[in-house]
Biotite code that builds the C-alpha atoms (Angstrom):
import biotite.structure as struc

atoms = struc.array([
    struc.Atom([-41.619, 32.341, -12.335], chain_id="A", res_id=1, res_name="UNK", atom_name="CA", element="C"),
    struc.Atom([-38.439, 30.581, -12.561], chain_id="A", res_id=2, res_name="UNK", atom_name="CA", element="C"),
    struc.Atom([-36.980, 28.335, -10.126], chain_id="A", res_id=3, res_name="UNK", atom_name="CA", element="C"),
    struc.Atom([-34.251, 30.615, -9.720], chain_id="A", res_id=4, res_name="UNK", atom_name="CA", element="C"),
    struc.Atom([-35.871, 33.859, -8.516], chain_id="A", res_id=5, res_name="UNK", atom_name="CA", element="C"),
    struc.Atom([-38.253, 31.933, -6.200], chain_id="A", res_id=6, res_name="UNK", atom_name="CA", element="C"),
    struc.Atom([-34.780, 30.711, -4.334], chain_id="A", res_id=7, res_name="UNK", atom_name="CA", element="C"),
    struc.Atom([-33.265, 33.794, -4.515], chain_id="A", res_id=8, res_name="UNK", atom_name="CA", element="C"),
    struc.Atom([-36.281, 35.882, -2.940], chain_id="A", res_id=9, res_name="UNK", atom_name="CA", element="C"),
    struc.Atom([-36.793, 33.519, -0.623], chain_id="A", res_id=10, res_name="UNK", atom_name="CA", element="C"),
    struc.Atom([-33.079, 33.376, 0.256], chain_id="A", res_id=11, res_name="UNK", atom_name="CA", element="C"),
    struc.Atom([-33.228, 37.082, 0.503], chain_id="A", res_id=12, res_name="UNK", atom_name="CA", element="C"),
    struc.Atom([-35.578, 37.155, 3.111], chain_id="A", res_id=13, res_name="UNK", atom_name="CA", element="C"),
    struc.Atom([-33.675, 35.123, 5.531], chain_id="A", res_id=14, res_name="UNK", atom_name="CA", element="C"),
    struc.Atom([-30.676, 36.810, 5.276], chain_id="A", res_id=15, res_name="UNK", atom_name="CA", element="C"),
    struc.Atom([-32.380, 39.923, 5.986], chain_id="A", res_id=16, res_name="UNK", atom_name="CA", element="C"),
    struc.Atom([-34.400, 38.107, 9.245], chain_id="A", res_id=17, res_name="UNK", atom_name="CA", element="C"),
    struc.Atom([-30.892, 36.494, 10.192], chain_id="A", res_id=18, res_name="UNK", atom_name="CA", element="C"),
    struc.Atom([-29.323, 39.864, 9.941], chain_id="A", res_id=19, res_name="UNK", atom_name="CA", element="C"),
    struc.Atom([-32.021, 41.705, 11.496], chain_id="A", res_id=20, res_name="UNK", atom_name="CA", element="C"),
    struc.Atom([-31.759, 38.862, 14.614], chain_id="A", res_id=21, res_name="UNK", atom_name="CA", element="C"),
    struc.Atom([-28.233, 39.697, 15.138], chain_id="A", res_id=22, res_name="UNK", atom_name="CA", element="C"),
    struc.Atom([-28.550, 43.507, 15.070], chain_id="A", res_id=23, res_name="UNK", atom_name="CA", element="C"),
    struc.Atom([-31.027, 42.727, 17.679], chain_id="A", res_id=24, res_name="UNK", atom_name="CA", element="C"),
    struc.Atom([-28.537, 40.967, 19.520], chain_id="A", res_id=25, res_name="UNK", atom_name="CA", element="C"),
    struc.Atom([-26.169, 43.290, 19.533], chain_id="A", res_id=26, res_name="UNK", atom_name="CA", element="C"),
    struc.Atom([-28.361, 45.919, 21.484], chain_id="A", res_id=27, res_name="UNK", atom_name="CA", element="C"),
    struc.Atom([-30.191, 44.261, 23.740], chain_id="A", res_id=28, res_name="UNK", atom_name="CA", element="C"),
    struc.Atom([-27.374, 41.623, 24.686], chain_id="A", res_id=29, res_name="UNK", atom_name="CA", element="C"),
    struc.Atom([-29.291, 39.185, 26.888], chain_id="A", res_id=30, res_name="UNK", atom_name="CA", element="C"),
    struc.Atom([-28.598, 35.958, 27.167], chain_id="A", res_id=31, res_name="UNK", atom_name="CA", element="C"),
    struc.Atom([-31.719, 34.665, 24.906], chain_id="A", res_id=32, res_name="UNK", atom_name="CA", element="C"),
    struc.Atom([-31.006, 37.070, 22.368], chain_id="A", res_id=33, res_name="UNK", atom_name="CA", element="C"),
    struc.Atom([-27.678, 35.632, 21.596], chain_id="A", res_id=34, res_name="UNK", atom_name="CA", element="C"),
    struc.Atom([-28.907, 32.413, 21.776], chain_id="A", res_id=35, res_name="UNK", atom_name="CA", element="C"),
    struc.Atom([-31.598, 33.420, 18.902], chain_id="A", res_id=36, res_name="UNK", atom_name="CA", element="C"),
    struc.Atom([-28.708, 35.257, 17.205], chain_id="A", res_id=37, res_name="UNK", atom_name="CA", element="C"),
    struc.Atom([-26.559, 31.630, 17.192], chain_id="A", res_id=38, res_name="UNK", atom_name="CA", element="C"),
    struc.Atom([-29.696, 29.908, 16.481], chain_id="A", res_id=39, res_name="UNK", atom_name="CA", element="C"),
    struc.Atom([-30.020, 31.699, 13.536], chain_id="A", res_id=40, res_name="UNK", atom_name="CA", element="C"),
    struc.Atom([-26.727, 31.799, 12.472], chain_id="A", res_id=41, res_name="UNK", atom_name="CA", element="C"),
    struc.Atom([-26.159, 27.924, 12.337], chain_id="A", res_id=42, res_name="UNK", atom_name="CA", element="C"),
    struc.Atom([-29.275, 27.123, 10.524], chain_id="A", res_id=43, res_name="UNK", atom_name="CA", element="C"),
    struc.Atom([-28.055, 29.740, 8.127], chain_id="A", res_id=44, res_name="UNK", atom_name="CA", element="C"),
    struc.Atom([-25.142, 27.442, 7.539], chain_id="A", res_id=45, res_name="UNK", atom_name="CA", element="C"),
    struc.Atom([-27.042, 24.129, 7.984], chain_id="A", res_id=46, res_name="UNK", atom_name="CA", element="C"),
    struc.Atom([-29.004, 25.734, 4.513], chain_id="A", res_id=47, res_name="UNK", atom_name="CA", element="C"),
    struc.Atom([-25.703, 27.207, 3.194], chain_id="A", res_id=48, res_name="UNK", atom_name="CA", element="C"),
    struc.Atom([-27.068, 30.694, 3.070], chain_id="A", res_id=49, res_name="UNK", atom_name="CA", element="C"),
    struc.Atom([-23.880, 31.377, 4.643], chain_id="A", res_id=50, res_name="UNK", atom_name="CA", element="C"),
    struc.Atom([-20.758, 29.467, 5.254], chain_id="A", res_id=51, res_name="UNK", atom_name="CA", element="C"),
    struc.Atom([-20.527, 27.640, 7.872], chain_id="A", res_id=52, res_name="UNK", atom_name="CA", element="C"),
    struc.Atom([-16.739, 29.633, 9.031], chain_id="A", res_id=53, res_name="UNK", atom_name="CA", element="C"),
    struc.Atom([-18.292, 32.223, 8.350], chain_id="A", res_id=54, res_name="UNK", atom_name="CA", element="C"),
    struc.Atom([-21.702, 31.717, 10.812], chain_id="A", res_id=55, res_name="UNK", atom_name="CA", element="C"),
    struc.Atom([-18.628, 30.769, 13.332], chain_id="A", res_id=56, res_name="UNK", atom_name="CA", element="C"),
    struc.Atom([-16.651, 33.923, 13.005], chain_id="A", res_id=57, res_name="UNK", atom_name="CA", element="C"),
    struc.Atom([-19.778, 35.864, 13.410], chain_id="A", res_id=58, res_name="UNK", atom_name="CA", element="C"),
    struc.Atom([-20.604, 34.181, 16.475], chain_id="A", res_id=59, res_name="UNK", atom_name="CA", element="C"),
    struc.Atom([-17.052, 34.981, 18.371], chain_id="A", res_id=60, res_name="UNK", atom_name="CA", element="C"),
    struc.Atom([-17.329, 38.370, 16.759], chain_id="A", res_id=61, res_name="UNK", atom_name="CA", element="C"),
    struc.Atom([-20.478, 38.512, 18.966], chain_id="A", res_id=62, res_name="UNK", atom_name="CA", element="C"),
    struc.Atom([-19.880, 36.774, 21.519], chain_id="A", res_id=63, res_name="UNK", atom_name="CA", element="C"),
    struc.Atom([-16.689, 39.318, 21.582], chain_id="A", res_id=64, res_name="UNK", atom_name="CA", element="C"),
    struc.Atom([-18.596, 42.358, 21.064], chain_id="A", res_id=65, res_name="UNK", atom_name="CA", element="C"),
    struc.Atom([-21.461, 41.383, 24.064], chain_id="A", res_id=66, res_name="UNK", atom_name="CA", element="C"),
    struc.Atom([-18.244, 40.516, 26.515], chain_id="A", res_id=67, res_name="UNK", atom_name="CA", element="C"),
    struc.Atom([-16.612, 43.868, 26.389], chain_id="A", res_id=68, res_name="UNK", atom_name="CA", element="C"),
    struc.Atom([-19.902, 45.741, 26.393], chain_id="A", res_id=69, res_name="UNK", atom_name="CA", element="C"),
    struc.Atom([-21.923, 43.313, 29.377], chain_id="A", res_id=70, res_name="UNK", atom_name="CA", element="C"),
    struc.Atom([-19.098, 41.622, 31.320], chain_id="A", res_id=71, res_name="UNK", atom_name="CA", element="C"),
    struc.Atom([-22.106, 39.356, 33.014], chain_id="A", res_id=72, res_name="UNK", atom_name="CA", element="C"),
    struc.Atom([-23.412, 38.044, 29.946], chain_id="A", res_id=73, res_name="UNK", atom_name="CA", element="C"),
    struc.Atom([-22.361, 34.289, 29.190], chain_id="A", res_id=74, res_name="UNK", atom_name="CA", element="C"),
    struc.Atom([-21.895, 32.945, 25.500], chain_id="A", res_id=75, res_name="UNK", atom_name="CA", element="C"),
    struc.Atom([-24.276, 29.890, 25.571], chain_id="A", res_id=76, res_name="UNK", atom_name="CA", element="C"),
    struc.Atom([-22.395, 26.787, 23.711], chain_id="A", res_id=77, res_name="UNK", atom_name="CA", element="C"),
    struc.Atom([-22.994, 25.583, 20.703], chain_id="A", res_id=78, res_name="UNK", atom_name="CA", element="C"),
    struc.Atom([-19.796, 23.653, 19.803], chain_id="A", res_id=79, res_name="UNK", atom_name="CA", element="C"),
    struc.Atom([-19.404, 19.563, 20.578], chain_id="A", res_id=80, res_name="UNK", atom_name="CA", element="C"),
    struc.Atom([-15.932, 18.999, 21.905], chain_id="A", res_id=81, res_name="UNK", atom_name="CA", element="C"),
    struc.Atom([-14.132, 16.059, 21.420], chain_id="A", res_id=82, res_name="UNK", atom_name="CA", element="C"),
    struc.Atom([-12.246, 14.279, 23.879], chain_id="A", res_id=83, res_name="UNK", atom_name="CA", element="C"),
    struc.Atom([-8.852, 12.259, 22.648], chain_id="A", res_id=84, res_name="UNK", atom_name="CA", element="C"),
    struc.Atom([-8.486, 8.972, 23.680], chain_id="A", res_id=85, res_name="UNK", atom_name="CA", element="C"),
    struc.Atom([-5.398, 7.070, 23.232], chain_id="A", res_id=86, res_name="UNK", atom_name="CA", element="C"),
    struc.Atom([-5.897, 3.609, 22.066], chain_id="A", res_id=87, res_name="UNK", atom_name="CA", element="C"),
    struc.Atom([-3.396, 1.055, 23.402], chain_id="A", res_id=88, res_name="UNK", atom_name="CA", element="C"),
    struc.Atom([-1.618, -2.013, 21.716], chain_id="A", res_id=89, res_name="UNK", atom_name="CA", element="C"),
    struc.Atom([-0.213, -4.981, 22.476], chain_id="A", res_id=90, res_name="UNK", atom_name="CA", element="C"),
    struc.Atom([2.859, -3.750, 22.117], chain_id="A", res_id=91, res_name="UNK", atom_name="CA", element="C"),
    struc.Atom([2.478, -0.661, 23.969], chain_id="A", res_id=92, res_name="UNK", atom_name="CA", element="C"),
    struc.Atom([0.823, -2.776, 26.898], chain_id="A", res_id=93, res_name="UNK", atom_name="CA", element="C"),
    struc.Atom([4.232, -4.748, 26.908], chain_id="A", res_id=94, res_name="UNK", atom_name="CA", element="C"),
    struc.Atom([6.654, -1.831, 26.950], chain_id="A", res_id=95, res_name="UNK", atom_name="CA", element="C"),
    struc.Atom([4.609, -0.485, 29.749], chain_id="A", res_id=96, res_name="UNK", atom_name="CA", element="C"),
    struc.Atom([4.536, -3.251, 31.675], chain_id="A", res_id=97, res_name="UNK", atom_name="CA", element="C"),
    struc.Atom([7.956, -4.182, 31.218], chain_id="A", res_id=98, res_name="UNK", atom_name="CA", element="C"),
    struc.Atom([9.039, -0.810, 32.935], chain_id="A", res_id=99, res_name="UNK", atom_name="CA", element="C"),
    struc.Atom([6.600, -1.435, 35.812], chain_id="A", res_id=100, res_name="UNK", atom_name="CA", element="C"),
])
């Protein structure tokens, strides 16, 4: 068999098990089915199965769809955030501490 059709079945059964995951998700909405829903989701992107905007989309779109219908049911995180941090020069440290 070519190498080809091996990918492409194999590819075909995890985006049927991703998609059946997230239909899951969608009825029961508990908090560790949406985690295995964005579990699934980002190693579908991680393997580019999917894109990874596109895993992210679905994710708010769930996260979305879960709010309205279960107000007590929290999206767990997935995302880093990064924190800015302002670097300062010598000049900068001058102009500030000629105004002090």
């Amino acid at each position: 068999m070519r190498q080809d059709k091996k990918r492409t079945e194999a590819n075909k059964a995890k985006r049927t098990r991703m998609r059946t995951i997230i239909k899951s998700a969608r009825v029961e909405a508990t908090p560790e089915s949406l985690s295995r829903a964005f579990s699934a989701l980002d190693k579908a992107a991680k393997t580019h199965l999917i894109h990874k905007k596109k895993a992210d989309r679905l994710k708010a779109r769930l996260t979305k769809a879960i709010a309205t219908t279960n107000a007590t049911v929290a999206a767990p995180t997935t995302t880093k955030t990064k924190t800015a941090t302002k670097k300062t020069t010598k000049k900068s440290a001058k102009k500030v501490a000629k105004k002090v």
